[in-house]
N, C-alpha and C positions, 0 to 999 in steps of 0.2 A: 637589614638584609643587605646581601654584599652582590652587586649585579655587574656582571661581565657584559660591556658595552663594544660591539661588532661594528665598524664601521669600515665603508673601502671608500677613499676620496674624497671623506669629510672629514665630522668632527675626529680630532681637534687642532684641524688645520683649518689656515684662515681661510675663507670664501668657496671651502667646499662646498660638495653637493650635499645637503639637506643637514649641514652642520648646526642653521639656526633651530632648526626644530629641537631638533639633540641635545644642546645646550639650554634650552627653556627646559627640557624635560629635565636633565641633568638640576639646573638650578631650582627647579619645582621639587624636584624629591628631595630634599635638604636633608628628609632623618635619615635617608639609604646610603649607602658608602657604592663606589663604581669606581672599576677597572677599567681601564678605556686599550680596546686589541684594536689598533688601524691600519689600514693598506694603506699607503701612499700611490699616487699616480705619475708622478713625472718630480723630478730637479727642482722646478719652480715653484711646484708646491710646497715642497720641504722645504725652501729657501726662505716663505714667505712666512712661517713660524707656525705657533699654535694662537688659540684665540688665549683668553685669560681664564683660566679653571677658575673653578667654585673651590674650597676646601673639602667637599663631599668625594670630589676624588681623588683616591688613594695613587694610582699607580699608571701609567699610560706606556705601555711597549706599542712600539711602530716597527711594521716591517715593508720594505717596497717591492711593490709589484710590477715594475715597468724594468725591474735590472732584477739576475739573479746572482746572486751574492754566493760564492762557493765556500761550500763547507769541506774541503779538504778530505771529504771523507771517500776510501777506497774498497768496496765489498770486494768479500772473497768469494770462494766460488759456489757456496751455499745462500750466500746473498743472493747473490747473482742470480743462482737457482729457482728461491722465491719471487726476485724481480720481476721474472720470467713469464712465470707462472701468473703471479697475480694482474700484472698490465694487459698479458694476452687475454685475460677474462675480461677485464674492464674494455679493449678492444671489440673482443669478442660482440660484449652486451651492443658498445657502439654500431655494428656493423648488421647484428639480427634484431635490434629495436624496430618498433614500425617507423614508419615517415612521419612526420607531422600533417596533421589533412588527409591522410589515408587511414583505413581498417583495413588490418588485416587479421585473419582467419586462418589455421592448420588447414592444410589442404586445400586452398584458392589461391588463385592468383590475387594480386595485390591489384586493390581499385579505389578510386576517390571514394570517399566518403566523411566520417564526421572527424575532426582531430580528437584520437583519444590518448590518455594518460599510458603509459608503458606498459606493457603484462609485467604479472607478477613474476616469471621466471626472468627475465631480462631487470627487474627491478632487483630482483634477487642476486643475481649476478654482479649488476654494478656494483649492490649494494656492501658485497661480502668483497668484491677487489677493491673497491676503496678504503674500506676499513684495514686490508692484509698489505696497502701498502702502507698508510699509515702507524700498522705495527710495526713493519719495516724498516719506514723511516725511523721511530722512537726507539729498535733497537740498535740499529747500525748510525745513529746522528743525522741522516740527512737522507735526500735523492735525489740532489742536482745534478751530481754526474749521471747519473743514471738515467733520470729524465731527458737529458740529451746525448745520450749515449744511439751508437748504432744498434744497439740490443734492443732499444724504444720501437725504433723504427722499422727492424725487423719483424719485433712481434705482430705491427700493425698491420703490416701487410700481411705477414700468412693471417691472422685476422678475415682481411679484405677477400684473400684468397680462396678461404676455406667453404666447403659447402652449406648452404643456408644462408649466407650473407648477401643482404640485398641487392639489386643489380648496380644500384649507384656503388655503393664502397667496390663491387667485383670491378670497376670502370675507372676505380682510380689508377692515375698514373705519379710516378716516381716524386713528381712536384706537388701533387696534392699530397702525399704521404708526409714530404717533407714539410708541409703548412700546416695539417693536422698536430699531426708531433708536436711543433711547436707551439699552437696553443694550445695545447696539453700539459705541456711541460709548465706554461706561465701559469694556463689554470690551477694546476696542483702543487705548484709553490710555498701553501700554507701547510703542506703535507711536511715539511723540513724545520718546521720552527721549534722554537723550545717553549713553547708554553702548554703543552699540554703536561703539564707536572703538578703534582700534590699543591706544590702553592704557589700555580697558575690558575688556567683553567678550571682545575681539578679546585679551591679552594673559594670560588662562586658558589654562590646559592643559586646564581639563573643566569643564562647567556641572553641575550638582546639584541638580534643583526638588527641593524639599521638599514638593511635589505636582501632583497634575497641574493642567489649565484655565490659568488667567491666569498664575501663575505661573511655569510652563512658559515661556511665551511669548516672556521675550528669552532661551531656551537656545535654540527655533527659531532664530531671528535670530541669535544667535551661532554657532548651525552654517549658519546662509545665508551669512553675513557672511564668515568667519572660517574656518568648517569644524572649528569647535570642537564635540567630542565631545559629547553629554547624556546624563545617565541622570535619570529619573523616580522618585522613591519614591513610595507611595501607600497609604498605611494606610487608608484610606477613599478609596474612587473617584471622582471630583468628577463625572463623568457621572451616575452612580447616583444619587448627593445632586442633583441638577438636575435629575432624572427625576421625585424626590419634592416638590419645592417647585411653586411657583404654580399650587396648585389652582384657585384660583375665578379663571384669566386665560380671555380666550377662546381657543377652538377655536386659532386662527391664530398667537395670541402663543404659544401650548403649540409650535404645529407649528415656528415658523420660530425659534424659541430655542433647541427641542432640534434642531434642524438644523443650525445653530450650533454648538453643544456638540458636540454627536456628530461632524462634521467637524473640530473644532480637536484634538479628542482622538485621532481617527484621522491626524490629522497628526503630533500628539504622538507616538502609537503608533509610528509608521512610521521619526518621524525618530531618535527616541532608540535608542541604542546598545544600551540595557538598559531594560528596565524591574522595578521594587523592590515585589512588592508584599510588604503585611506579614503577611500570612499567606493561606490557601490560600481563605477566601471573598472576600477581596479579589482574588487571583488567577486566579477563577474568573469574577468578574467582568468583567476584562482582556481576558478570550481572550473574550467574550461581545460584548464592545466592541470586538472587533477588531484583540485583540492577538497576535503572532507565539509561539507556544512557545519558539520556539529565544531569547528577548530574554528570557525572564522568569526573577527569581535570586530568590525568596523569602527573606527577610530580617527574622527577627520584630523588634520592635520589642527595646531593652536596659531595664531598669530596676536601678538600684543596690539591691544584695541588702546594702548595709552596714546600714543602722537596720532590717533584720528579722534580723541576724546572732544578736545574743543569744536571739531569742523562737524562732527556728526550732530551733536548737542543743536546747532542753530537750524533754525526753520527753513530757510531759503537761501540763497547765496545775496539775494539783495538785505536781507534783516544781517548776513554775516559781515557786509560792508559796511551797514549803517551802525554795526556794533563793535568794529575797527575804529571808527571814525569817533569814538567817544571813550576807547582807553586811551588815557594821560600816558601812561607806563608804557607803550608799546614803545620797542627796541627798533634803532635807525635801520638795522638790516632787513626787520619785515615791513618796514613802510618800501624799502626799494623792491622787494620781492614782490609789493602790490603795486606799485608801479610799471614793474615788467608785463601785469597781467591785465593790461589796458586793453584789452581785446576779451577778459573775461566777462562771465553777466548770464543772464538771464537766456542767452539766442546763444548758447555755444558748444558744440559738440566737445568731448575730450576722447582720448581714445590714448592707452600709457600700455606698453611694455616694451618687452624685444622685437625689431625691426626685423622681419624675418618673411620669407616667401608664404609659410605655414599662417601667417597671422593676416595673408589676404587684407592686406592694405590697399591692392587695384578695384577690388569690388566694393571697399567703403570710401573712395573717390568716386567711383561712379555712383552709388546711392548718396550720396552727399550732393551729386550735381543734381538730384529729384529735388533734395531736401531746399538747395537753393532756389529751385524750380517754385516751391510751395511759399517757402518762408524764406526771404530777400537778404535782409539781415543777420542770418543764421554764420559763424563762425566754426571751423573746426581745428582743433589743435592734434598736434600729431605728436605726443612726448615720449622717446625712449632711443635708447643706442643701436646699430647696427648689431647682427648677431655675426662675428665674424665678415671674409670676404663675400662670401654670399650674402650677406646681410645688406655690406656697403656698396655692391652692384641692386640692389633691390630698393635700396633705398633712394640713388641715381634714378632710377627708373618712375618712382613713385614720385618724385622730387618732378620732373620731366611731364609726366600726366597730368600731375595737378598744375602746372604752367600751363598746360594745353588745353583744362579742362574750365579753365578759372583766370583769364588776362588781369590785370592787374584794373583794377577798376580806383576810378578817383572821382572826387565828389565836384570837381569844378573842371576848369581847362587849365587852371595854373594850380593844379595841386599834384603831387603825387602821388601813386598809385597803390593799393594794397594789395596781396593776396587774399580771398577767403581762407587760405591753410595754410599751417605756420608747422613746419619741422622743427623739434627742439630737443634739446639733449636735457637729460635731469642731471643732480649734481652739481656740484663746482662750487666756491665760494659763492657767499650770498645767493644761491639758489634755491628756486623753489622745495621744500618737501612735497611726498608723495602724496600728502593731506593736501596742502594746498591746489598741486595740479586736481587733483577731485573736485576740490571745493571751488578753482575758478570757471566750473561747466556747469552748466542745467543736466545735463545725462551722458553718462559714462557708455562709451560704446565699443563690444568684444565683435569682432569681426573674421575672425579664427576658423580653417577649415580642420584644424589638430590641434584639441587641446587638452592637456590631462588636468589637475587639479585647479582653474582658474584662479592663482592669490591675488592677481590682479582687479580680479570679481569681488572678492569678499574688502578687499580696503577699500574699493570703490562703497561698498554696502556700508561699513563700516562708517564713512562719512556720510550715510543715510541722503546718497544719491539714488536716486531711481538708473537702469540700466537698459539698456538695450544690447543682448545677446545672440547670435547663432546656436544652432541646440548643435553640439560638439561634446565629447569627453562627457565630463561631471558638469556641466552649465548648469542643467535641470537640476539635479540636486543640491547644487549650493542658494541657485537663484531661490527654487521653490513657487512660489505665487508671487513673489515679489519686485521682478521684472517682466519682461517681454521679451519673449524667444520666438526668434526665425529659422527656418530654414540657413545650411550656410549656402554662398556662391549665389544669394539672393539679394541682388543690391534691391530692386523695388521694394522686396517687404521690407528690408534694413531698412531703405526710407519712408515708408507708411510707417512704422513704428518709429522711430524718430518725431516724424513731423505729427502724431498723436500726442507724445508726448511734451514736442516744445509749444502745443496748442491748452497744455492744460497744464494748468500751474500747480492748481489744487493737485489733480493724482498726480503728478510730479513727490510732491509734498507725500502725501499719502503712501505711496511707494517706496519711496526714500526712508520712512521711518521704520515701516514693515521692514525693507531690509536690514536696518540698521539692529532692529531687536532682533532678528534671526540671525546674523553675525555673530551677538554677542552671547544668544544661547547655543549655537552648535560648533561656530568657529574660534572660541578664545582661545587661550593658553591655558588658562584653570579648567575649563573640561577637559582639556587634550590631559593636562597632567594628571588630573583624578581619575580621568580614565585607568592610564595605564597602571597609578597607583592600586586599583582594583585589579585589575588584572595581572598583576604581579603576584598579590596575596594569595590571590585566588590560584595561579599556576602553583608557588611552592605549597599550598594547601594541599592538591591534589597530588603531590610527587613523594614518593618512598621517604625515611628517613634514611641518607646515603653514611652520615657522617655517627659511629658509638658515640654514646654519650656518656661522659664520665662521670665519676665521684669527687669528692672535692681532693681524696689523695692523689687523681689522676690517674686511677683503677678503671678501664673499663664496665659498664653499667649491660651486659648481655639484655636483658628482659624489662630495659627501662622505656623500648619503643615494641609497639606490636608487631608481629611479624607481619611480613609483607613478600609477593609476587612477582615479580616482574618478568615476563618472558618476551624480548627481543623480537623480530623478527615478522613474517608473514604466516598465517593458516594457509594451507593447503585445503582449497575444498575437496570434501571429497567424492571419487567417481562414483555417479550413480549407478549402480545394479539395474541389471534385467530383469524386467517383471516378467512376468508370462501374460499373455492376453488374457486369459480369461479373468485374471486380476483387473485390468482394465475396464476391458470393456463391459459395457451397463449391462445387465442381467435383464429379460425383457419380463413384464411383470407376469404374473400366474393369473390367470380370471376365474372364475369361474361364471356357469351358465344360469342364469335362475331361470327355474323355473315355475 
């Protein structure tokens, strides 16, 4: 099978977003052959190269999406014509779409209510001017100039102008025109490429985004084109995440962007064969945005259980020391890495990822001050990097607290003083692995007020620690039974659970292995990849044959596949008829009298 791999800002550049998955799956299908289509995001990323392919893939085209690249190309006045026409429809849908969080109704005014997926006619609409530029672009070579052209921007406004269209887009002014535009034009960038041809796109047996929005975008085109199958994964809903960004834009740019979004996603939706999400609040998400039940195949993410194999295996972190302390063969670098960990054992909290406001590091300082309250001895390690400048202002801060929170205590009047909490970065020469920070705690603690797939969760499980969680994002599903979930923004219970667990060794133990078998049945790499191995079989099972099949003289073969159906597009339901009452209403029964 020859599969067209969709990605924007990962694989197969180095340290993108969700490039490692990509690449396990890529190397897990070994007998499949893959095309790899990528967006790039910025200079630095292109700088920074590709990871190192498998021989499974054949071909990688990169196109960027942060510069647009002019194609030299000048319509005439029939272009132009169509240009015209088609963007002002695709405006049009943007401007008479509902809002998000609102229903609305022919004939009502527009009121709060539930957020629903686009009507059919407004779905209809996008759906046929995205395609009619698309042909556009494939006949004329491109529509960059066009996309930024004054004729864009014109359209959008009589658009905005026109009767029916919402009161936000009637409200825009000349500056939100010109912002919309704009990310319109970046949006539809993949509308100018050359790959949608016989032996591009067109020469896959199944496209594959690696997420939904822009990416997606030449699988549409490859199934307009082509009739080539898609499936969508989405570990994170790229609707959702565009619901949260551009706070402080106006009223107009909020309304006619996620109108935008929300229509390219419900096209997404509609067009893809399946949709992947990675776990059950991203899926949950989907059918909110207007996904089908019967399309959706949950599919948690894989991570290689190899470098947690040794730390998960031992019973306790004291039987892990006392079985350090009797390999001959252990290398000088991890005797220093256990050295560093002179503060690990039995009494010590761990707590590993990105340093960030969202991961509510001030409220596991302050249950940590309970914890020391109960258990004296009790340590906490705080291991991971700033996330950006907000990161290293949060991190200051947290740094500050815990000075305030925890003076430096020493054991004599001529000794020096320690912290109970130790900041540390991972990494670096001779430093710990991610196994080891797990394995130098008694319990892994997630403190998190926003969090989507917790992988920080499952490695910790992995090394068959027991965990102490906030119920956030997917917790509950990954954890299952096998830790202890709090409320978040709850430092007391964070430390009632904590000091249960550093009170009992035994369900310590007990918990830690529970999770560690649950890691390796729902979160490896070999389920994630047999997954989508079935599911691949399973989508070109169900899809037409697109490609004649030939004879061995290279004679077309008419009658060697069955005929087959396919018709495009949405049903119109249709209007119900006027009954007459007396069809209706109940007939009252006939009696008669005995007598």
């Amino acid at each position: 099978m020859r599969i067209g791999l969709l990605t924007e800002g990962g694989y197969p550049y180095v340290g993108g977003e969700g490039g490692v998955w990509c690449d396990r799956l890529v190397r897990g299908l070994d007998r499949h052959e893959f095309d790899v289509y990528a967006f790039s995001t910025g200079q630095a990323q292109e700088d920074a190269g590709w990871v190192e392919l498998p021989p499974q893939v054949q071909r990688v085209r990169t196109a960027p999406l942060w510069v647009a690249e002019e194609d030299g190309v000048v319509h005439g006045r029939r272009a132009r014509r169509r240009f015209t026409e088609h963007y002002g429809e695709l405006a049009a849908a943007l401007c008479t779409a509902a809002e998000p969080g609102t229903a609305q109704k022919p004939g009502t005014a527009q009121g709060p209510g539930i957020a629903e997926k686009p009507g059919t006619v407004e779905a209809d609409r996008f759906a046929n001017a995205l395609h009619g530029l698309a042909e556009l672009a494939r006949d004329e070579g491109g529509l960059v100039a066009a996309l930024r052209s004054e004729q864009a921007v014109r359209a959008l406004e009589r658009a905005c102008r026109a009767p029916g269209a919402r009161r936000a887009a009637r409200e825009a002014r000349v500056s939100d025109l010109l912002t919309v535009a704009d990310h319109l034009e970046r949006a539809l960038r993949p509308l100018s490429l050359d790959w949608y041809e016989e032996d591009g796109l067109g020469a896959v047996d199944l496209c594959h985004a690696a997420s939904g929005g822009i990416a997606a975008l030449p699988g549409l085109l490859a199934r307009h084109f082509f009739g080539v199958p898609l499936v969508v994964t989405e570990y994170g809903v790229r609707l959702r995440t565009h619901y949260l960004t551009r706070p402080d834009a106006s009223p107009a740019v909020r309304s006619l962007l996620a109108a935008f979004h929300g229509l390219l996603t419900a096209e997404t939706y509609r067009a893809a064969s399946y949709l992947v999400p990675g776990n059950a609040h991203a899926r949950r998400w989907q059918e909110r945005c207007g996904a089908d039940r019967a399309k959706l195949r949950t599919i948690h993410p894989g991570l290689d259980a190899t470098p947690f194999a040794r730390v998960g295996e031992d019973r306790r972190p004291e039987d892990r020391e006392k079985d350090e302390k009797r390999e001959k063969q252990e290398r000088q670098e991890k005797q220093e890495r256990q050295e560093k960990q002179e503060h690990a054992g039995p009494h010590t909290l761990v707590w590993f990822g990105r340093v960030e406001p969202a991961k509510d590091l001030v409220s596991l300082l302050h249950a940590f001050a309970e914890v020391r309250a109960a258990e004296p001895g009790t340590r906490l390690r705080i291991v991971g990097r700033p996330s950006g400048p907000e990161g290293e202002a949060y991190l200051g801060h947290c740094r500050a607290l815990a000075a305030q929170l925890f003076p430096d205590e020493a054991d004599g009047p001529h000794a020096v003083g320690r912290n109970p909490v130790s900041f540390e970065e991972p990494g670096g020469p001779g430093a710990e692995t991610t196994a080891d920070v797990h394995a130098g705690g008694a319990v892994t603690v997630l403190s998190s007020v926003v969090e989507g797939f917790p992988v920080g969760l499952i490695e910790a499980m992995l090394c068959g620690r027991a965990t102490v969680s906030t119920d956030v994002g997917a917790v509950v599903e990954v954890i299952g039974g096998t830790g202890l979930v709090v409320p978040p923004r709850n430092p007391r219970a964070l430390a009632e659970a904590c000091v249960s667990l550093l009170r009992d060794p035994e369900r310590r133990a007990r918990l830690g292995a529970a999770a560690r078998a649950r890691a390796l049945e729902l979160f490896s790499v070999e389920q994630n990849v047999a997954a989508f191995r079935g599911l691949y079989l399973e989508t070109v099972a169900r899809t037409p044959v697109r490609r004649p099949v030939l004879d061995g003289a290279g004679d077309p073969q008419p009658f060697a596949a069955p005929a087959e159906a396919h018709v495009p597009g949405h049903w119109t339901e249709p209007t119900p008829r006027a009954v007459p009452t007396w069809a209706v209403e109940t007939p009252e029964p006939v009696t008669e009298t005995v007598r």
